[in-house]
C-alpha positions, 0 to 999 in steps of 0.5 A: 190380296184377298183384303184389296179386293174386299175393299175394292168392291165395297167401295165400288158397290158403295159408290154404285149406292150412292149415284143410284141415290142422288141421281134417282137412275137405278140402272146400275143396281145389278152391279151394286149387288154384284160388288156387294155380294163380292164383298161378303164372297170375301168376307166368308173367306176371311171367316173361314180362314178364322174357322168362324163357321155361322159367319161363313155360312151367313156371308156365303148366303148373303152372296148366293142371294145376291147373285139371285137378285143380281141374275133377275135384275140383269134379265129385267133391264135387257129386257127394257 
């Protein structure tokens, strides 16, 4: 369950990446790192069911991070 989901989002972020790319619109960046701090949520999982602590504590703040940015972006673009 908990790896379907990591492959979802990642692929979903991936795909956000690449149309922001392509197309120069990057009104979709807030999702993007949100599936993308999704992806290292569940990342820090699977770390720490393996007890590989510095991985857990990188991954978990790569998503706290992520989560910051993905706020700030989503206040900007409602705003404009």
């Amino acid at each position: 369950m908990l790896k379907t989901v990591q492959i979802i989002s990642s692929m979903i972020g991936i795909m956000l990446s690449i149309y922001g790319l392509m197309t120069h619109d990057y009104r979709l960046n807030f999702l993007m790192i949100l599936f993308l701090g999704l992806f290292m949520l569940t990342l820090g999982i699977n770390e720490f069911r393996r007890e590989k602590i510095i991985w857990l504590v990188s991954s978990r703040g790569i998503y706290l991070f992520g989560l910051c940015v993905h706020s700030k972006l989503r206040i900007i673009s409602l705003k404009s």
